[in-house]
Each structure stands twice: as structure tokens, then as C-alpha cells.
C-alpha positions as CSV (number, residue, x, y, z in Angstrom):
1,X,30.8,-56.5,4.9
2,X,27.6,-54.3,3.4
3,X,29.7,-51.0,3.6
4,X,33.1,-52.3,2.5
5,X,31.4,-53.3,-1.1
6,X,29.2,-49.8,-1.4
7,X,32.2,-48.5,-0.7
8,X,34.5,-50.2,-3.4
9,X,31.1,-49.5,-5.4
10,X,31.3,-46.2,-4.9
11,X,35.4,-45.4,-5.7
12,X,34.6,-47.6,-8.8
13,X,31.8,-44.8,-10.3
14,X,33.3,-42.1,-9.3
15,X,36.7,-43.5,-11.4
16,X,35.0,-44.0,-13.9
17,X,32.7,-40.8,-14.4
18,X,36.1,-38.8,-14.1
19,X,37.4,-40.8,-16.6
20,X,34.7,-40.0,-19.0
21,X,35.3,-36.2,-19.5
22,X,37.9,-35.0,-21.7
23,X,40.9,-33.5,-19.9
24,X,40.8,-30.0,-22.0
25,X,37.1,-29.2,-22.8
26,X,36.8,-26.4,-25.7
27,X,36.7,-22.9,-24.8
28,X,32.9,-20.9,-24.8
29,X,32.3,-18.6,-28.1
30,X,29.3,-16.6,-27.8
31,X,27.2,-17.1,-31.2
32,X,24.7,-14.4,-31.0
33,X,25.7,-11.0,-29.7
34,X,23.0,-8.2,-29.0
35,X,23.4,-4.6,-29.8
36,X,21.2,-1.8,-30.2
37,X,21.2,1.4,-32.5
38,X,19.4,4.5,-32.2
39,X,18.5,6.8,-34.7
40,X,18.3,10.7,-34.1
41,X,14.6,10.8,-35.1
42,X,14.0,7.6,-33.4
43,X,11.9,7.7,-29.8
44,X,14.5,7.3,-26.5
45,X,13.2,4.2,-25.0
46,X,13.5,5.7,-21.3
47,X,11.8,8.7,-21.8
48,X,8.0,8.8,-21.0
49,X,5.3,8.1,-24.0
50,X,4.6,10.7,-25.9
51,X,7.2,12.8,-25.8
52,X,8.8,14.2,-28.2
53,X,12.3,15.1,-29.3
54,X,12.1,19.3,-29.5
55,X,13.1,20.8,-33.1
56,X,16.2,22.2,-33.9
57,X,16.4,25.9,-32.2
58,X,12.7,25.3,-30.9
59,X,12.5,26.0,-27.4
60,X,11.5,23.5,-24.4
61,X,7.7,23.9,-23.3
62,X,6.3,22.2,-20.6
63,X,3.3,20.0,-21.3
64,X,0.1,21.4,-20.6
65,X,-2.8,18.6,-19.5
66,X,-6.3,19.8,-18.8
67,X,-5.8,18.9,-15.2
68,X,-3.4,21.7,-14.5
69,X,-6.1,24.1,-15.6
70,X,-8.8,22.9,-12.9
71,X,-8.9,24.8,-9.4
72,X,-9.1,22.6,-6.5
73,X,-10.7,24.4,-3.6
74,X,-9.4,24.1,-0.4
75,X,-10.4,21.6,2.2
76,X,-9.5,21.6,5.8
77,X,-10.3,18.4,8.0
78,X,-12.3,18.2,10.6
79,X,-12.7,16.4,13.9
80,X,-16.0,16.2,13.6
81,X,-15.8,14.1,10.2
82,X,-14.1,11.2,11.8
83,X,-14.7,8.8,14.7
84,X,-12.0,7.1,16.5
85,X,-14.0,4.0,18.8
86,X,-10.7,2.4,19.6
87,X,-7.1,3.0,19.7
88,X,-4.5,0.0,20.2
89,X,-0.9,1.2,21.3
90,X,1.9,-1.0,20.7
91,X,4.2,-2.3,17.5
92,X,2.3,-1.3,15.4
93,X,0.0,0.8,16.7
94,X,-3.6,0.1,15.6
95,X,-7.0,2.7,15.1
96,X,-10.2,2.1,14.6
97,X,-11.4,4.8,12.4
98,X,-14.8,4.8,11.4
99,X,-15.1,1.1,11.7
100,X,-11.9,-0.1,10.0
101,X,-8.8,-0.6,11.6
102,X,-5.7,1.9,10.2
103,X,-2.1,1.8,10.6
104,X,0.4,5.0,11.3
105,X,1.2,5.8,8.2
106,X,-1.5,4.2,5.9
107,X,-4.3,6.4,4.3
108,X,-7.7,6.5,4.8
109,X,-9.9,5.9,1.6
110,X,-11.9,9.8,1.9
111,X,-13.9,11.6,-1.2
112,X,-14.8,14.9,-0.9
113,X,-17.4,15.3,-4.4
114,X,-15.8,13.6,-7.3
115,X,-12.0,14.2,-5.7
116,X,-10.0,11.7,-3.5
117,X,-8.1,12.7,-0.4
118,X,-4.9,11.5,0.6
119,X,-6.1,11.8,4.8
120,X,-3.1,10.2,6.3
121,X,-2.6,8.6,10.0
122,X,0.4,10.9,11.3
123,X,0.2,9.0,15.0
124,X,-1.7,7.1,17.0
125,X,-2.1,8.1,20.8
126,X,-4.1,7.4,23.9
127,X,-6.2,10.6,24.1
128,X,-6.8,10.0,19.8
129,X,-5.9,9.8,16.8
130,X,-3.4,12.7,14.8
131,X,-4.6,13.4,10.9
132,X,-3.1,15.4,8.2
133,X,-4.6,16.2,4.7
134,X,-2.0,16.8,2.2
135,X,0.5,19.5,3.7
136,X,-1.7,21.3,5.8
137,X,-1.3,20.9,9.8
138,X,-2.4,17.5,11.4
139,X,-5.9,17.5,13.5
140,X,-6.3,15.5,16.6
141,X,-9.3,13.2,16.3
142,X,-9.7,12.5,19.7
143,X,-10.9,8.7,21.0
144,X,-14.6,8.4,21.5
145,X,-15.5,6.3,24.1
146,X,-19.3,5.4,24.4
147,X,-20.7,5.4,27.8
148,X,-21.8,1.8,29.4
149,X,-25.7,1.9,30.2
150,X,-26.1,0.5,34.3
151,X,-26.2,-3.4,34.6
152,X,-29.9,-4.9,34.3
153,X,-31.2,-6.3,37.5
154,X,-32.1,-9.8,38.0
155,X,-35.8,-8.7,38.1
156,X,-35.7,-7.3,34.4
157,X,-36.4,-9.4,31.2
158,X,-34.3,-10.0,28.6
159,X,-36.9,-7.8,26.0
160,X,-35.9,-4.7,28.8
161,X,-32.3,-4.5,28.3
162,X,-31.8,-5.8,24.5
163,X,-29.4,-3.6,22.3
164,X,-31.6,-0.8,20.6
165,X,-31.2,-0.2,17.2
166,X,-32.0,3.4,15.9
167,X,-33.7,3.2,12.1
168,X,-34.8,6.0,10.7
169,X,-38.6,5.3,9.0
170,X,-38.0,5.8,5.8
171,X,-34.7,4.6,3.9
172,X,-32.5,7.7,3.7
173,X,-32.7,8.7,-0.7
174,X,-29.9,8.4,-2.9
């Protein structure tokens, strides 16, 4: 008896709302319409900042910046520079290079001086770890894998087989 009079309830609103609009509503006029003009000595908007539009009959020169100038030297990467302690094959493959976990693909955060290197990981492997500098040929880092010291025996103390830490005696200067 509930449903039969939410039902009627129902039908009744939804008479009624559709009763309520009008049967031709007015058409949609657009009030404000955007444009945009360009003068000829006016700056493109989509080319870069600071650049100018050349002079009648001048010819088109390249912008010089004071990096261009500068000589980088060349730098070749070394094995020796990096150590792999752990490689992790599967999707994705994982490295731990130099105590932080890399990526194929991603690059590692290297300065040489005042100049950042983009070293990128090329591949990760089982025997190491494949990286390339720029364009030049990848190096093969290989995996480093730390040699395990003998068990103790049950008749050595605990101060006898505790991890060794090697500090230098004096704080290295900077």
C-alpha cells in the first residue's frame, strides 16, 4: 500500500515539473565575443621572450649567449667512479648505485667541478650495471659483491665479532 502511493507521488511530480517549462525555450546569443589583433611591430605571443622581429632587409643572426663561448672539456666515465652493491632484475629493474636505488633510464645526480652530468642508467644486468655519459659509449660498472667474514664460534664474545667501522683520525677538510 506504501509503494502504490510513492508511486502515484512520484507520476504526480514528475507531471508537474514537465509542466512547468515552457514548450519553446529562447534560442542562445552569445553576448561577448573574443578576438584578438596583432600589430606588425607588436611581439608574437608564441615566439620565445626576447626576441625580436628582424628589420626590413636585415639579415637573420643567431643569438649569441656567453655559454656558447665556454669550452667544456671532455670527460669519460669511469668504472672505478661508481659502485654497484646490488642489482635487482625484474619489472622494473632496480640498482643500487652508490647507496641509492636507480631505475633504467633515470639519471644519476653526478658533478664534475661546477658542471652537472647527465650519467644515465642504459641497463641493468646480473654481472653490473651499463652507464653512458652524454653520447659517448656506455661503461659496464660491474656488481660489487663484498665478501662474508667466517661465522663466529660459540666460544667468541660478542665485542670479537662486532661490525668495524673504519674512521679516519681526523675529519677529512673542506
Amino acid at each position: 500500500m506504501k509503494s502504490l502511493h510513492l508511486l502515484s507521488a512520484a507520476i504526480l511530480l514528475t507531471s508537474l515539473a514537465h509542466a512547468q517549462q515552457p514548450a519553446n525555450p529562447e534560442p542562445y546569443s552569445l553576448k561577448n565575443r573574443s578576438s584578438f589583433s596583432l600589430s606588425l611591430d607588436g611581439r608574437v605571443p608564441f615566439w620565445p621572450i626576447g626576441w625580436q622581429r628582424p628589420k626590413e632587409g636585415e639579415p637573420v643572426r643567431p643569438v649569441q649567449t656567453a655559454k656558447a663561448a665556454v669550452e667544456v672539456p671532455k670527460i669519460q666515465l669511469s668504472a672505478e667512479s661508481f659502485n654497484v652493491s646490488g642489482v635487482l632484475l625484474g619489472n622494473p629493474s632496480l640498482a643500487t648505485i652508490n647507496g641509492r636505488s636507480f631505475e633504467e633510464g633515470e639519471y644519476l645526480p653526478v658533478r664534475a667541478g661546477d658542471q652537472r652530468l647527465k650519467v644515465q642508467v642504459r641497463a641493468i644486468r646480473e654481472q653490473g650495471v651499463w652507464l653512458q655519459l652524454d653520447g659517448n659509449p656506455p661503461v659496464l660498472v660491474p656488481l660489487r659483491r663484498d665478501t662474508l667474514r667466517p661465522r663466529a664460534t660459540q666460544d667468541q664474545t660478542p665485542a670479537e665479532w662486532s661490525i668495524q667501522l673504519n674512521v679516519p683520525a681526523t675529519p677529512p677538510a673542506q
